[in-house]
N, C-alpha and C positions, 0 to 999 in steps of 0.2 A: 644351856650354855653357861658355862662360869665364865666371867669377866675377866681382863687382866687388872692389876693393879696400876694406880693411876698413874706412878712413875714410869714402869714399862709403857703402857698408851703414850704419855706425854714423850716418854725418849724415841717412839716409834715414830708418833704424830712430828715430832722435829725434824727427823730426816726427812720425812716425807716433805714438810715444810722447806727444808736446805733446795732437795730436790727439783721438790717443782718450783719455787723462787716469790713463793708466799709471800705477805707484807708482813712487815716486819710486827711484834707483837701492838695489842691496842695497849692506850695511856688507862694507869686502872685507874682516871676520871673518868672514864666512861665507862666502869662497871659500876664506880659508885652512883653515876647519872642511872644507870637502867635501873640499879638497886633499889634507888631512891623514886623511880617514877612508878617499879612496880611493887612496893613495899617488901619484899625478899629479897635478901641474897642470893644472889646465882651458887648452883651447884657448885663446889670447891675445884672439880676438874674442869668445869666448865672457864672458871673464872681463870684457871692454871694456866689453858689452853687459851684464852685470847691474850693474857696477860703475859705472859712467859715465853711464847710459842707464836703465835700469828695470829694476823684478825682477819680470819676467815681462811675461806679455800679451802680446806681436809673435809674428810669424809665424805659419804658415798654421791662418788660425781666431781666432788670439789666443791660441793656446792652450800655449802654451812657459811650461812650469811658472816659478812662482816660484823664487829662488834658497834664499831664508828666506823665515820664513811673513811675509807683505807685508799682511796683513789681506784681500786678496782672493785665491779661486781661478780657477785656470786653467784647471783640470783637476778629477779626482777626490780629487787628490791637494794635500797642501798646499802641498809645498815638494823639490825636488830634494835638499835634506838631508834630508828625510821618507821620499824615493824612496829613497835609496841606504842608511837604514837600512834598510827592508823590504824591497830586493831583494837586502842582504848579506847578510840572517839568515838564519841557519841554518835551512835546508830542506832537501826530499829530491831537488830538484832542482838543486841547488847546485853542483854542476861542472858542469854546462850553461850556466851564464852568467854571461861573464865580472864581475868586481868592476868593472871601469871603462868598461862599457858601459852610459850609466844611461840611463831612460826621459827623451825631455827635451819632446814637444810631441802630444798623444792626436790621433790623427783620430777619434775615438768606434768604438762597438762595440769596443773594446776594439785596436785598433791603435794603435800608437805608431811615431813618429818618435824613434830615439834616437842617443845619440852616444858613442863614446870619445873619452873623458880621455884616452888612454895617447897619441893622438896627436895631434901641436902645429896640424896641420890642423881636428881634429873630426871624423875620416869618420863617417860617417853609416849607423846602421843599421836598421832594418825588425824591427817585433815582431806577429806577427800570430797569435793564438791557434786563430783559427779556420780557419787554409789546412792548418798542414803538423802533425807529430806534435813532441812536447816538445823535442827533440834537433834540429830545424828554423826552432822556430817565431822566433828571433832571428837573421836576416841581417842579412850585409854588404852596403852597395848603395854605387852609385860615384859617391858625393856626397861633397863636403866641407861643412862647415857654411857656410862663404861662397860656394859653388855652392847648395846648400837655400835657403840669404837669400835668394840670389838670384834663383833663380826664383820667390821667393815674392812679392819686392820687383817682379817684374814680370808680378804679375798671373797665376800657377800656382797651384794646390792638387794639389800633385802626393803620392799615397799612395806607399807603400813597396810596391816588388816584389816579390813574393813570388818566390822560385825555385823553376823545376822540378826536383826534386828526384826522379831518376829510378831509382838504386839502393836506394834506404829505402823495406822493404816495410812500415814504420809511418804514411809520407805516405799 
């Protein structure tokens, strides 16, 4: 799949935005707060798109968390600054996953579409509770975030991969 460029996404994602009647974009104090809690910069589209565009609501479902809490949910969850305190607090799962891989858009039952911060792409990863054992349940998949737009911009509801994961006799 080739990706669009991120000015076509962004001009696609705005309509869509006008359309459905999105909140208005987030303040960029709140990408500098997430930047700063999770030592990266968000992906450059990413940051475009809450900053320029809306905080939250697009993509597949509508369901691409808020950036701050925007008075409306997207999710279970209120706010991707919401997200990344509860998934950096201290648990007993806590070296299993990593700090800059945050949850960014649910497909329900509990699966997530998520993303690293750490990279200027956004690759894109898969959180599935219910396939693989704790040590699994967060893949890598070979999306970037403007390949995910993309296919979502034309009309995919595409889930996260799980892998088969053939030496873990936890799977």
């Amino acid at each position: 799949m080739t990706a669009w460029g991120d000015d076509e996404i962004i001009a696609k994602i705005r309509e869509f935005a006008e359309a459905n009647r999105l909140p208005p974009p987030a303040p960029v104090e709140a990408a500098v707060e997430l930047e700063t809690a999770v030592g990266h910069s968000m992906p450059p589209l990413l940051r475009r798109l809450y900053c320029e565009v809306a905080n939250g609501g697009f993509g597949i479902d509508g369901d691409v968390v808020s950036l701050s809490d925007s008075g409306r949910w997207f999710s279970e969850e209120e706010s991707l600054i919401d997200i990344h305190r509860n998934w950096s607090a201290p648990h007993e799962q806590m070296d299993l996953y990593p700090n800059h891989v945050l949850p960014l858009a649910t497909m329900g039952c509990a699966i997530w579409w998520c993303i690293d911060l750490s990279t200027p792409a956004g690759n894109m990863w898969g959180w599935d509770p219910n396939a693989l054992c704790e040590r699994h349940r967060l893949f890598p998949e070979r999306l970037t975030l403007a390949e995910w737009l993309t296919d979502w911009l034309q009309g995919h509801r595409t889930f996260p991969n799980v892998p088969d994961v053939q030496d873990c006799p936890d799977c």
